[in-house]
C-alpha positions as CSV (number, residue, x, y, z in Angstrom):
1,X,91.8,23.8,134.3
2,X,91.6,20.2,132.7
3,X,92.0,19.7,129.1
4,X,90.0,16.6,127.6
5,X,91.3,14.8,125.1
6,X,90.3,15.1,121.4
7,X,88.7,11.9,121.6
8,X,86.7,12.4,124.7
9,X,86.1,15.7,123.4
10,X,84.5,14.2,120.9
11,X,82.3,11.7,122.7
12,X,81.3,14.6,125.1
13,X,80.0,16.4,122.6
14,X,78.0,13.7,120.7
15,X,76.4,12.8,123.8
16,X,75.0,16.1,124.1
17,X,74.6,17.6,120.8
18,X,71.1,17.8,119.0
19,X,70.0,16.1,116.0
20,X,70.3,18.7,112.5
21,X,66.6,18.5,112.5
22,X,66.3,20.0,115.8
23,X,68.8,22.5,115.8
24,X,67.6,23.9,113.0
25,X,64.1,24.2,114.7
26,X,65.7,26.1,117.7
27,X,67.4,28.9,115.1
28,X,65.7,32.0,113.7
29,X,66.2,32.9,110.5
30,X,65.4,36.1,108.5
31,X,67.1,38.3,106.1
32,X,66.4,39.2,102.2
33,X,67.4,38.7,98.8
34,X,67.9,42.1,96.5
35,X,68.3,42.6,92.8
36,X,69.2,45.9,91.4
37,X,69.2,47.4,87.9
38,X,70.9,50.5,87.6
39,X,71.1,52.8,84.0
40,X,72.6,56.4,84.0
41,X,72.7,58.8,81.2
42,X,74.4,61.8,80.8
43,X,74.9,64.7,78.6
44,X,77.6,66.8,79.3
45,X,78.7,64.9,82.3
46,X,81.1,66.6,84.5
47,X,80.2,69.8,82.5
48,X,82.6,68.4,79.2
49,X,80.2,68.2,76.3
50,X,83.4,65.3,75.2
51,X,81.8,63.5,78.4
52,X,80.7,60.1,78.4
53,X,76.6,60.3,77.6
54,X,76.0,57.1,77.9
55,X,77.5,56.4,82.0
56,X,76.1,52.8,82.9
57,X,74.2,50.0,83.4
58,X,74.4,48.2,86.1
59,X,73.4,44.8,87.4
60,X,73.6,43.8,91.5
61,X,72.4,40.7,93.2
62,X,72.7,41.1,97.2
63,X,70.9,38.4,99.6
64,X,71.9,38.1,103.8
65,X,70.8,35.4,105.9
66,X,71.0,36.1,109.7
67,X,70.4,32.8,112.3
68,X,70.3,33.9,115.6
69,X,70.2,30.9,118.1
70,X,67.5,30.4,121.1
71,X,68.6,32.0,124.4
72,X,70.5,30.1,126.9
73,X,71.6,31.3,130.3
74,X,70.5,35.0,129.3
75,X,72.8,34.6,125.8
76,X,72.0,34.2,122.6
77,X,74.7,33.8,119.3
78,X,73.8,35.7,116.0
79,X,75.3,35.0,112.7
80,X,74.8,36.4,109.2
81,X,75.9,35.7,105.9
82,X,76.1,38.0,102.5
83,X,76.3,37.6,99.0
84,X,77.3,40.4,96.8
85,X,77.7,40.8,93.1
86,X,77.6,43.5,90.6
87,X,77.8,43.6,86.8
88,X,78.9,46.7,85.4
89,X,77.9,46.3,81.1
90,X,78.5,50.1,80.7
91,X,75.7,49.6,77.4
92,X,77.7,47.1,75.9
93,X,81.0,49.0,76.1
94,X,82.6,46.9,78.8
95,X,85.3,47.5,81.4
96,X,87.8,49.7,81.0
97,X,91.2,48.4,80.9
98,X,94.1,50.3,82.1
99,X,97.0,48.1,80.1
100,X,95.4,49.2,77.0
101,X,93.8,52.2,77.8
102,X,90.7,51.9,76.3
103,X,87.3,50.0,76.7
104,X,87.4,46.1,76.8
105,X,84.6,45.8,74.4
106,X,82.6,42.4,75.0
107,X,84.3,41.6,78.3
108,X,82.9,42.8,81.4
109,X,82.6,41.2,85.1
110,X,80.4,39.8,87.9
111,X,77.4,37.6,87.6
112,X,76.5,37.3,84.0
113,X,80.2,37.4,82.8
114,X,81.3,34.4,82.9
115,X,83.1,33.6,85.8
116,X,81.0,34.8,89.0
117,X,83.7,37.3,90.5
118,X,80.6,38.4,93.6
119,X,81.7,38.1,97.3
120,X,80.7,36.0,99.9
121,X,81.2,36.1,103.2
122,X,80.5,36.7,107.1
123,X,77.9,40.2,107.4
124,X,77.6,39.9,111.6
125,X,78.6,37.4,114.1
126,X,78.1,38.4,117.7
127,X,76.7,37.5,121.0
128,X,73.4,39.1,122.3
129,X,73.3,39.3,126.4
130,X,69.9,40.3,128.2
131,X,70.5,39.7,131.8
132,X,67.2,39.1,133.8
133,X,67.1,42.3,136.4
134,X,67.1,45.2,133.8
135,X,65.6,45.8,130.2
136,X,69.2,45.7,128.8
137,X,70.8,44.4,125.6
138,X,74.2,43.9,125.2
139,X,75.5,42.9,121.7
140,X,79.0,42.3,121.4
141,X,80.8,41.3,117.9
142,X,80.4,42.1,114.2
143,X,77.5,43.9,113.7
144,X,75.7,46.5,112.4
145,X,76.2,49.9,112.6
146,X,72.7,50.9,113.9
147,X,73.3,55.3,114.7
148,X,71.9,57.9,112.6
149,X,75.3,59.1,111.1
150,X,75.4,55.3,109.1
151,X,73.6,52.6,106.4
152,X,72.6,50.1,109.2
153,X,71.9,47.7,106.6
154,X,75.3,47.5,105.1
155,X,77.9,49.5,107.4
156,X,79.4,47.4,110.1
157,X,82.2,47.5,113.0
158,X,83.3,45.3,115.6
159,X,82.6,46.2,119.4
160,X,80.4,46.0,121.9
161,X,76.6,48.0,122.5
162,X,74.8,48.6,124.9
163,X,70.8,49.7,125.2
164,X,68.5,50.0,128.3
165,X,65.1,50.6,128.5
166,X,64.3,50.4,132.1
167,X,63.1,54.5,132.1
168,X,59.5,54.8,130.5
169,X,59.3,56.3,127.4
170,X,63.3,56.4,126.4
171,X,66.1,54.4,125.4
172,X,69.9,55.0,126.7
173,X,72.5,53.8,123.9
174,X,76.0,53.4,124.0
175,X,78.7,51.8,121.8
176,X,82.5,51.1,121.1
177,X,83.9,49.9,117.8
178,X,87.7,49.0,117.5
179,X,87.5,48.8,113.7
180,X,84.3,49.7,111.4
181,X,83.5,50.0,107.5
182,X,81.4,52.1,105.5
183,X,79.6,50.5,102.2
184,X,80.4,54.0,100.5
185,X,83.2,54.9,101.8
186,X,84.8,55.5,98.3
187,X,83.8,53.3,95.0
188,X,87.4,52.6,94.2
189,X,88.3,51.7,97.8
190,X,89.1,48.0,98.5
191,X,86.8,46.8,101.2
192,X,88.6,47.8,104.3
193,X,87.8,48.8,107.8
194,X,88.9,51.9,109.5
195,X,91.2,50.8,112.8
196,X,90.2,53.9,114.6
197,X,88.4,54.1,117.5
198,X,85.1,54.8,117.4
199,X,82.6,56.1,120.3
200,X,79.5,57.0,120.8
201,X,76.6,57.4,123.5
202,X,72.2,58.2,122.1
203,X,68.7,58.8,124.1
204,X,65.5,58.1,122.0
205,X,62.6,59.4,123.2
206,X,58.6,58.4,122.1
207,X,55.7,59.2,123.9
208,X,52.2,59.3,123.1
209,X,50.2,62.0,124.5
210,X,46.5,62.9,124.0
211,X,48.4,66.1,122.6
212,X,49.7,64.1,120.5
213,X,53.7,61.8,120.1
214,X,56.4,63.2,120.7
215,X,60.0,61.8,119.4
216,X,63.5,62.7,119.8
217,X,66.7,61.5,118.9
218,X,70.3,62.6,120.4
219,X,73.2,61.2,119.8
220,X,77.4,61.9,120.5
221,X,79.8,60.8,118.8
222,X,83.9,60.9,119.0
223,X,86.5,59.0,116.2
224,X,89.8,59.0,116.8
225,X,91.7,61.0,114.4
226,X,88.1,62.0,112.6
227,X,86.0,63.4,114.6
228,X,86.9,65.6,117.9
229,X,83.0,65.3,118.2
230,X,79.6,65.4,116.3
231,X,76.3,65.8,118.1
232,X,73.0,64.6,116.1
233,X,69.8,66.1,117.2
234,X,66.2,65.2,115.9
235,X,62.8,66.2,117.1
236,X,59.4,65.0,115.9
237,X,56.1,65.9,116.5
238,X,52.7,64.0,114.9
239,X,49.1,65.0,115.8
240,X,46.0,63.7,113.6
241,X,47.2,63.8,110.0
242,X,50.1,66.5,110.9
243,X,53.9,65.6,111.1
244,X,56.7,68.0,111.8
245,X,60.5,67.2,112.5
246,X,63.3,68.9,112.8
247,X,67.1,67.9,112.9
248,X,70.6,69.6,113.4
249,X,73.9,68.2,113.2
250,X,77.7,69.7,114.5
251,X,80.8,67.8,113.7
252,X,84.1,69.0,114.1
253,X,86.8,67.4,112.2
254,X,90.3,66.3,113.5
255,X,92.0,68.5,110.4
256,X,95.4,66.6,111.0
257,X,94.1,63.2,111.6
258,X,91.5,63.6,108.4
259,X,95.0,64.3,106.1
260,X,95.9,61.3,107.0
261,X,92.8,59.2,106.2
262,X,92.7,60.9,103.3
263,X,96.2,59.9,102.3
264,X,95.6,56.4,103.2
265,X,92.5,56.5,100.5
266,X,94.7,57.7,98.0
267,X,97.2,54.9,98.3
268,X,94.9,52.4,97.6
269,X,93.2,54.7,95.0
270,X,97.6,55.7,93.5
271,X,97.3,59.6,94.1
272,X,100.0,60.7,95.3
273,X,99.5,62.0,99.2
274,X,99.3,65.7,99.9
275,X,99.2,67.6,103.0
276,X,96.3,69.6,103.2
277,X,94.7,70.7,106.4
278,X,90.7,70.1,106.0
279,X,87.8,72.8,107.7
280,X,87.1,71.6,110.8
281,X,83.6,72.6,111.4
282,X,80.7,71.7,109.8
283,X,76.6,71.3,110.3
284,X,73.4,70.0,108.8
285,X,69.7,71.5,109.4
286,X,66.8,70.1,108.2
287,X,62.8,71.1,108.9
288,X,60.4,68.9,107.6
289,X,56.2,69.4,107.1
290,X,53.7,67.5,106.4
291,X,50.1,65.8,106.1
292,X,49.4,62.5,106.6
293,X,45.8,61.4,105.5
294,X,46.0,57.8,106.3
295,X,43.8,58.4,109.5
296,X,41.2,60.1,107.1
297,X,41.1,56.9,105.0
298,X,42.9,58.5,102.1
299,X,46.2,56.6,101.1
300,X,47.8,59.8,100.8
301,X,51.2,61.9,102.0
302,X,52.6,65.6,101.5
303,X,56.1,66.8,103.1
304,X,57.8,69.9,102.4
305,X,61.5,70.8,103.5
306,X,64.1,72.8,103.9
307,X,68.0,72.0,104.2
308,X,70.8,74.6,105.1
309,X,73.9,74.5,107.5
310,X,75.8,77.6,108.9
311,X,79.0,76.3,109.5
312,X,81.9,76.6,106.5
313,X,80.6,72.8,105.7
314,X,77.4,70.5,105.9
315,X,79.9,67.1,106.2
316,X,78.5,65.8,109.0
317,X,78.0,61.9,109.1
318,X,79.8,58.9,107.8
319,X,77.4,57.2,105.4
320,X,76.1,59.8,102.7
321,X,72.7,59.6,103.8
322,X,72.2,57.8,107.3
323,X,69.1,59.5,109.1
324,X,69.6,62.7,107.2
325,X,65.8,63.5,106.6
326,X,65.7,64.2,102.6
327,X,63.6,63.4,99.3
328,X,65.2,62.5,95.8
329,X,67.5,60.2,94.6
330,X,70.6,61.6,92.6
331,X,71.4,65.4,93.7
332,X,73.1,64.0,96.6
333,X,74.7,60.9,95.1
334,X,76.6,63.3,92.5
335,X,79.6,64.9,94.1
336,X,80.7,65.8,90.7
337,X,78.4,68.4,89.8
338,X,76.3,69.1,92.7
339,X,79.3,68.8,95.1
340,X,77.2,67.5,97.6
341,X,78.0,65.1,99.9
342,X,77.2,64.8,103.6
343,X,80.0,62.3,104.9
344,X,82.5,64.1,107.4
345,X,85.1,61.5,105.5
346,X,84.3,62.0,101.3
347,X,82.7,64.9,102.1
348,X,86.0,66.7,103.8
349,X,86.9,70.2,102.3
350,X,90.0,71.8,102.3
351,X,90.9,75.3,104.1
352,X,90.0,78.1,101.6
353,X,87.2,76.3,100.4
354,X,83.6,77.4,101.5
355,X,80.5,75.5,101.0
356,X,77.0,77.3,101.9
357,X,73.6,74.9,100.6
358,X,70.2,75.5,100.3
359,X,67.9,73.3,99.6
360,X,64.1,72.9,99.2
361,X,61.9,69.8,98.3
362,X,58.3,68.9,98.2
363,X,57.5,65.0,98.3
364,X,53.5,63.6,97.7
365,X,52.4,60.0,97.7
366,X,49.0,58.2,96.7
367,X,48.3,54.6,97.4
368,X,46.0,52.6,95.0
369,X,44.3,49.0,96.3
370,X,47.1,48.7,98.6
371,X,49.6,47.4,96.8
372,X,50.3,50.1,94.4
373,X,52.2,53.7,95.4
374,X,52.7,56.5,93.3
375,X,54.7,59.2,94.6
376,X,56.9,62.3,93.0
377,X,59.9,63.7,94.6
378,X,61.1,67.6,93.8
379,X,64.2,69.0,95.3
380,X,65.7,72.3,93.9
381,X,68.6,73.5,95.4
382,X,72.0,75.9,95.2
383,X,75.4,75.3,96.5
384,X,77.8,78.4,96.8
385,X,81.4,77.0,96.8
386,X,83.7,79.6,97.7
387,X,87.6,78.8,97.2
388,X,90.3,81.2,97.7
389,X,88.2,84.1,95.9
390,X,86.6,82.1,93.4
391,X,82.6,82.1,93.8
392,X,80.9,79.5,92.1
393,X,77.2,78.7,92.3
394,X,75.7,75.1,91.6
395,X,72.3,75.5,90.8
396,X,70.1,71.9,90.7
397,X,67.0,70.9,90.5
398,X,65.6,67.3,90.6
399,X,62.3,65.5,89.6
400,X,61.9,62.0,90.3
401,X,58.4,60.2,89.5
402,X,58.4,56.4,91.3
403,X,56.1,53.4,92.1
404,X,56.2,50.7,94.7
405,X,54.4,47.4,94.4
406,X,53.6,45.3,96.7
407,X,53.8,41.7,95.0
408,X,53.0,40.2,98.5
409,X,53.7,40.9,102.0
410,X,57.5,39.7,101.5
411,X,57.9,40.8,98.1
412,X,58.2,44.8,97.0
413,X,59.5,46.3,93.6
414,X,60.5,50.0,93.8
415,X,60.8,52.0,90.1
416,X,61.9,55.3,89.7
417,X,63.4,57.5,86.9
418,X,65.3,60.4,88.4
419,X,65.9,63.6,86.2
420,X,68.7,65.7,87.7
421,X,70.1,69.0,85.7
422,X,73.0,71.1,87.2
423,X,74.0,74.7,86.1
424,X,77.2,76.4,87.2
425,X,77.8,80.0,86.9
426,X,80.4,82.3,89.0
427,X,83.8,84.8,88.3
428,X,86.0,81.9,87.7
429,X,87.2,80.8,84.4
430,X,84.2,78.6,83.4
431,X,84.8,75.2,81.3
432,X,83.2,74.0,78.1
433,X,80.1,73.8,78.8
434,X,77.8,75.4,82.4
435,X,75.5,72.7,82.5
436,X,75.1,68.5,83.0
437,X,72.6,66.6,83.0
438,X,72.1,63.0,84.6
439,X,68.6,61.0,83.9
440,X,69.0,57.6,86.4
441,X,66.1,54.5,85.8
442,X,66.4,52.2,88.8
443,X,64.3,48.8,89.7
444,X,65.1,47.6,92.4
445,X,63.5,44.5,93.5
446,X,63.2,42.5,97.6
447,X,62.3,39.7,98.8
448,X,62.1,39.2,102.8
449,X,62.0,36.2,104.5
């Protein structure tokens, strides 16, 4: 092939490039920016009545921006960008600091600090393909992670995927990512992907009958040197102001492989590697109820579930909530005294360990001059850990009150105050104290453009 020179390189493109003004007409643009206030409280945390009472208080500032170009020849370019910042004050305590081993007192970090430590950088940047004889998109790039095992807001990998909608009523998925990253992967984990191959194929189904809609979801999935495979299942049904769903997840984990993820987290995280062999089989089953009364003009909602699994675990995704259906804020974001945590990767348990849950919840909303939501979540639940003889049950229940407002059509603020209390009891030689509680107040506050 030819190769122009810089200089008529230059001129070539000048000819034929578009004024700012213009270009920037061509280019959609939509994304969001977030602010987050955070404040936990304990008493007794980590059942130590010497535990810190007072946990944290915590400031985040996100926004994304993602341009996606007009489509040319069947192709269209998307690009995002992300700002991220959090401020940890930890009620005026400030950062702990390892040299001196003790709290830093005034100093803290991130926005509001002093010096603005937040990151900035690329979020997606990948090509979209519709070619002109089938209802196909191909994206191929950075981009989201968009299955039901992830957070396809923040999760991402790099790869190609695939949908087609050319049969009525369903959509045929599938997707391969050389290299991904989870946004929870583990809090003290540098921002890294995972170089391991990831696969995986989905159906969605939606059809509305004078019987009523009906919905499903199914999904594979296969990670190299993670998951052998994990199947994802999820079945809805709405009639008038009735809903029903159920879903069921099976993953088996590579036990081999998973040792050495786990290792490669504790070298970043300077605990020393172990070789530990992890249970390889693990499920999730939820069955939700409920009444919708929107169609009755009342701004109102009820659902009532039920979570369990069967298997020796219930570790069954990648992000720690995903499309697992569930109400509540905290009982599952508290690995430390609820040990519950649904990702195949933090959630991993070693051999001789046993985890059977049981869950209940009840959720009911009530809107008010559409802009204003009450609702109340309740979840009580017990998790029977079994390890090498030792029975331990972790009773928990959780009550969380919130409100969303609706500033305008682009602008929500969500407030809730989450009350979470956690009892252990079992023939094991108990610690200090049986019992922790954790109270969290969160605003969180988006605009959408």
């Amino acid at each position: 092939m030819r190769k122009l020179s810089l200089v008529a390189f230059v001129l070539l493109a000048a000819s034929n490039a578009k004024t700012l003004e213009e270009a920037i007409k061509d280019v959609e643009v939509e994304g969001y920016l977030r602010y987050e206030y955070e404040d936990n409280r304990f008493r007794n945390r980590e059942f130590n009545k010497q535990g810190e009472k007072s946990g944290d208080v915590i400031h985040t500032w996100h926004a994304e921006a993602e341009f996606k170009t007009p489509t040319l020849n069947n192709i269209a370019l998307n690009f995002g960008l992300y700002y991220d910042n959090e401020n940890n004050v930890n009620h005026g305590k400030g950062e702990y600091d390892d040299t001196t081993e003790h709290q830093s007192g005034f100093l803290g970090d991130g926005l509001g600090a002093g010096a603005d430590s937040g990151t900035l950088g690329v979020s997606t940047f990948y090509a979209t393909i519709t070619p002109d004889l089938t209802n196909t998109i191909i994206n191929a790039g950075k981009m989201r992670l968009n299955t039901p095992y992830n957070d396809n807001e923040e999760d991402r990998g790099t790869g190609i995927f695939i949908s087609n909608a050319d049969i009525p009523f369903l959509i045929l998925s599938a997707g391969y990512f050389d290299s991904w990253a989870l946004d929870d992967l583990d809090d003290d984990l540098p921002k890294m992907a995972i170089d391991k191959p990831f696969y995986t194929l989905g159906a969605t189904f939606n059809h509305e009958t004078s019987l009523g809609n009906f919905n499903a979801d199914l999904w594979g999935f296969h990670i190299d040197d993670i998951m052998e495979y994990s199947f994802f299942g999820w079945f809805g049904y709405s009639h008038s102001i009735f809903l029903a769903s159920l879903q069921y997840a099976y993953t088996k984990i590579d036990s081999e492989g998973m040792n050495d993820v786990m290792n490669a987290i504790g070298a970043f995280n300077g605990i020393p590697s172990a070789n530990n062999l992890y249970k390889k089989y693990n499920d999730f089953l939820s069955i939700d109820v409920g009444l919708d009364f929107e169609s009755l003009d009342v701004p109102a909602t009820i659902n009532l579930g039920y979570i369990t699994n069967t298997r020796d675990n219930f570790a069954v995704g990648l992000d720690n909530e995903g499309m697992l259906q569930k109400v509540g804020a905290v009982w599952f974001d508290n690995n430390e005294a609820t040990q519950v945590n649904f990702s195949a990767i933090n959630g991993a348990i070693e051999k001789g360990t046993k985890k059977d849950l049981n869950v209940f919840y009840a959720s009911a909303t009530y809107g008010l001059l559409d802009t204003l939501t009450f609702g109340i979540d309740y979840v009580q639940g017990r998790n029977k850990v079994t390890t090498m003889g030792d029975k331990v049950n972790i009773d928990f229940y959780e009550i969380t009150p919130n409100i969303l407002y609706s500033l305008s059509d682009n602008t929500e603020i969500l407030v809730y105050y989450a009350f979470l209390k956690t009892k252990r009891s079992g023939n094991y030689v108990l610690p200090d104290t049986n019992s922790e509680r954790r109270n969290q107040f969160k605003i969180e506050a988006v605009y959408s453009f």
